[in-house]
N, C-alpha and C positions, 0 to 999 in steps of 0.2 A: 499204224498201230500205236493207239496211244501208252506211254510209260505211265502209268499212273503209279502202280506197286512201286516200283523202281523208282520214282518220284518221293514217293511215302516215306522208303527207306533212306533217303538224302539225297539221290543220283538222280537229276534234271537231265536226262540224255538230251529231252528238247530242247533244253533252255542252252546245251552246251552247242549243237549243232546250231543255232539261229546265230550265236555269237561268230563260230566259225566261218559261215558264210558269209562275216565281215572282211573275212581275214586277207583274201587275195587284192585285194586294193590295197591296202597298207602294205602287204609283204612282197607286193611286185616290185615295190621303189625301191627292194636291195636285188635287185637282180641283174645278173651281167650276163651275155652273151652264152656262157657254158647250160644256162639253167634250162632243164624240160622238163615237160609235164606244168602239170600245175597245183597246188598247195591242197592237201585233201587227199593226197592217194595214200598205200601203202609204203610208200618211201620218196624220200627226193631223190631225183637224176638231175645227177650233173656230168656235162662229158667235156671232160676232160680236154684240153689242147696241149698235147704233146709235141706239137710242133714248138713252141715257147721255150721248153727246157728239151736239153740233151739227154741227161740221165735226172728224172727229177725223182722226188723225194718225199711222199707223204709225210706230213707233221700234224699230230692230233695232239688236243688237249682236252679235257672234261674239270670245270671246277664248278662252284656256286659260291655265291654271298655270303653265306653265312648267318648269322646271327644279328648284321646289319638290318635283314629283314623286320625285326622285331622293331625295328627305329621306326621301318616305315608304315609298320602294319600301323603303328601308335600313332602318327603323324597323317595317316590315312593317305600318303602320298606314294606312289608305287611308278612313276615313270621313272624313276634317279635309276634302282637297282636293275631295271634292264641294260642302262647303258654301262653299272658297274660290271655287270654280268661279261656282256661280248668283250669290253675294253679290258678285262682281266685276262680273259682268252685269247685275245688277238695277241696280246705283252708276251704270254707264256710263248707261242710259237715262235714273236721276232725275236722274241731273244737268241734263236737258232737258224735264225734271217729268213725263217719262212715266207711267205706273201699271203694272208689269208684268203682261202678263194670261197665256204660255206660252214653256215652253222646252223644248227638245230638244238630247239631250248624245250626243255621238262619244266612243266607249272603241277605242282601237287597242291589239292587243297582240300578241304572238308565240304566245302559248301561255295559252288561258283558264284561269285559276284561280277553281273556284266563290268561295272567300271573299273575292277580293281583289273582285270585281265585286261580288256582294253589297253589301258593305261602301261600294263606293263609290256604288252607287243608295240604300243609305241616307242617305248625306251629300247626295245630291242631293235627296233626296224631303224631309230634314230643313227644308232653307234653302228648298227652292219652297215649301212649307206654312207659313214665319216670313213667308214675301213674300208670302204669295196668290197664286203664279204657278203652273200647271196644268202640269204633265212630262205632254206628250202622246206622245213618240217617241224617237227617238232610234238609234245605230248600234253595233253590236258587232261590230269587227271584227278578226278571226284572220288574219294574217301572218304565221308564220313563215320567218326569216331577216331580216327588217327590224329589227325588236326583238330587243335583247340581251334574253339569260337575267330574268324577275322585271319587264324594263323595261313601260312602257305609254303612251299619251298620254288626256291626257283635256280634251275641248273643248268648247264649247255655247253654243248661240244662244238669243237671246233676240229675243222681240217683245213690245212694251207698245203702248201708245196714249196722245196728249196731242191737247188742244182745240187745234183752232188758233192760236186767239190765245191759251193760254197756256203755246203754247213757250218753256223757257228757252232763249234763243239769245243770252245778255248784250246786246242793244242797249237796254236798260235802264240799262247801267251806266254811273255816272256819275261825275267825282272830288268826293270827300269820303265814298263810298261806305266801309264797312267792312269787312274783312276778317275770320272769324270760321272759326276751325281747328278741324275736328270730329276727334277723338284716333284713333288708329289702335290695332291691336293690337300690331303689333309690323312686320315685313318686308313684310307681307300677300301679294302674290302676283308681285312684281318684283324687282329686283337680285341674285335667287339667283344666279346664275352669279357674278358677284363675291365675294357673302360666302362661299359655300363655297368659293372660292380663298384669299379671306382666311383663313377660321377652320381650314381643313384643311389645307391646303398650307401656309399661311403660320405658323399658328399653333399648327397638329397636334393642334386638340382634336379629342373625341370628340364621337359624338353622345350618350352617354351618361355624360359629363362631366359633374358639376354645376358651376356657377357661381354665387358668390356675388353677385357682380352683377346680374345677370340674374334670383335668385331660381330658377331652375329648371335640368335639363340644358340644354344644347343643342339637343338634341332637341327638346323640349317646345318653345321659343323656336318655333325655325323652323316648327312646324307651328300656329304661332298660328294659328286662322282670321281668314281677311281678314272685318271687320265690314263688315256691312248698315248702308248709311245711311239705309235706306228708312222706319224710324220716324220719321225726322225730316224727311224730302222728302215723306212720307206725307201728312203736315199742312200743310207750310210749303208746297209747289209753287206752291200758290193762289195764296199770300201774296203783294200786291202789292207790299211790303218786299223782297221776295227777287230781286236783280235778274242774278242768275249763279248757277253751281258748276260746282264743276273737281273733278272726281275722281283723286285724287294717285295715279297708277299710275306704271309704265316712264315715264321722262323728268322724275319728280319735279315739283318745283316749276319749274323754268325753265322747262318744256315743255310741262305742261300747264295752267297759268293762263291763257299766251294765248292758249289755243283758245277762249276765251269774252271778250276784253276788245275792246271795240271803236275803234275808230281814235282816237288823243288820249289814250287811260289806259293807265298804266304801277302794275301790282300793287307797291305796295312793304310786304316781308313786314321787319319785325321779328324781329329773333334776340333770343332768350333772354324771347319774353314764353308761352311754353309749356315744358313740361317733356319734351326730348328725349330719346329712351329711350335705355337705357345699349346696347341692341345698336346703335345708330348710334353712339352714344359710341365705343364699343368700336371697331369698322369705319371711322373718322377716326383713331382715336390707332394704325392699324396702317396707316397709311398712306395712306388717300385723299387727296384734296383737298378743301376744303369745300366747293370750290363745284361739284364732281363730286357731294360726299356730297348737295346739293341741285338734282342732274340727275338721279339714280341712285336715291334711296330717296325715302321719303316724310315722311323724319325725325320721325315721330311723328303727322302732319297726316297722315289719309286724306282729306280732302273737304274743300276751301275753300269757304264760301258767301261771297259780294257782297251785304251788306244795307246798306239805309237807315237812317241811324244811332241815328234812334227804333225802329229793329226789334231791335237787340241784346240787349238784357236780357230780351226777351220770346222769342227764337231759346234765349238761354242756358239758360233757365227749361224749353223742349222739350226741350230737348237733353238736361238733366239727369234731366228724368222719364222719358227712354227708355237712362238711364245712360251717357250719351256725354259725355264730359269735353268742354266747347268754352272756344278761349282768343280773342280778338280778340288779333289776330297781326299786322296791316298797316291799310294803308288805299288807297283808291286817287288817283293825284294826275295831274294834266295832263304831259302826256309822251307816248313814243315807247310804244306799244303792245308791253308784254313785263313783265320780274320784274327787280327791283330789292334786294337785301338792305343791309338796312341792320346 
């Protein structure tokens, strides 16, 4: 039966089914052993091996990009934000030593364009095949008149698994503990709504502006991908050394350290013993505040880990071999449970 009305009124049923039937050749490349059925049904199955862990431990997470979208709709480039997507969600569970085992992503948009979807189920299939996480399902959905012209959103959950008893949940953490900053790419997946106030409104660049600073346009900057910390949680989770991590998303550093610090420890981070990137440079000298700039961005730090301070040099030594720049940046000391800059 042909959609023609339903066509009329913005909603291509056919034009959404032809593109899905692209979709199981792309989306088999992240599949691991658990995965059944096949992509298209009413849910994905995953079963489970319980034999792996003793008592395990579902870990879910659900976020989106943000407002970073708006870079890409502009830049008409849409592979970056699916890898921002999974690599955001993978970070939230290892910070709690999950292992991610599937994920399922929401694409909302006004008007389906084959390449721009495409384009983004590659970025998605990209980062679940670097994590070992299975893209079982997911949602395409057509609304026209909620979505401006080009606009889209794009969201996705994640499910891992951790042992029981070896949840990071910081009660571990203890003063004298270290603090060890795993580098960021750049913005990764928060504060967009600000800096593009700042760099467009305030300061009238383009996105196709080069920048000496910066080394790149504009452009290029903001569509950094947010990096996976999962090579280095991959290994370290076990690690009895490792006794927190805080994934530096929305709320920066004041906000999200003491979601993992427990009663009597106050995170005190050192300024100036990492190399802050010139886009937060840049975004303080047009006016923020610094201690907004350290509510609001991630100032170069994507993931603080909590280690025991004979684990340092052996954390740095991972960290390097999975080419992730790490700087010991704080430490932690007896006090009011929160973030301290010194």
């Amino acid at each position: 039966m042909k959609s023609s009305a339903y066509a009329a009124a913005g909603v291509d049923i056919d034009l959404g089914d032809r593109l899905k039937r692209r979709l199981p050749a792309l989306v088999r490349q992240t599949h691991r052993p658990e995965v059944l059925g096949k992509i298209g049904g009413f849910g994905g199955l995953f079963a489970f091996d319980r034999k792996k862990y003793r008592q395990p431990v579902l870990v879910s997470s659900t976020d989106g990009v943000g407002t970073k979208l708006k870079i890409a709709v502009q830049l008409n480039r849409h592979d970056t934000v699916g890898q921002d997507l999974v690599n955001h969600c993978v970070n939230d569970i290892a910070v709690l030593g999950a292992e991610p085992l599937f994920f399922l992503d929401y694409i909302g948009t006004g008007k389906l364009d084959p390449r721009v979807f495409h384009d983004l189920i590659v970025g998605l299939v990209r980062a679940c095949r670097a994590a070992g996480c299975a893209l079982i399902g997911g949602e395409t959905a057509q609304m026209p008149g909620l979505y401006a012209a080009g606009d889209y959103d794009l969201v996705g959950t994640i499910v891992g698994v951790v042992e029981r008893e070896k949840i990071l949940d910081g009660s571990h953490i203890r003063p004298g503990d270290v603090l060890v900053g795993l580098a960021s790419t750049g913005l990764h997946t928060n504060g967009y709504s600000l800096a593009r106030e700042i760099l467009f409104a305030k300061l009238r660049v383009r996105l196709d502006d080069y920048c000496g600073r910066l080394g790149c346009t504009f452009g290029e900057e903001l569509l950094k991908i947010h990096r996976s910390y999962w090579p280095v949680l991959k290994t370290l989770r076990h690690d009895p050394a490792l006794h927190g991590a805080a994934h530096i998303t929305g709320g920066g550093f004041l906000d999200n350290i003491p979601r993992v610090l427990p009663r009597g420890c106050v995170a005190v981070i050192r300024r100036g013993t990492w190399p802050v990137l010139p886009i937060f440079t840049m975004l303080h000298e047009s006016g923020v505040a610094e201690e907004e700039m350290y509510r609001v961005f991630n100032m170069g730090i994507g993931m603080v880990l909590v280690l025991a301070p004979d684990a340092v040099a052996r954390v740095q030594r991972l960290a390097r071999r999975a080419r992730i720049p790490a700087y010991v940046i704080g430490e932690i000391r007896r006090g009011k449970a929160g973030v301290e800059l010194e």
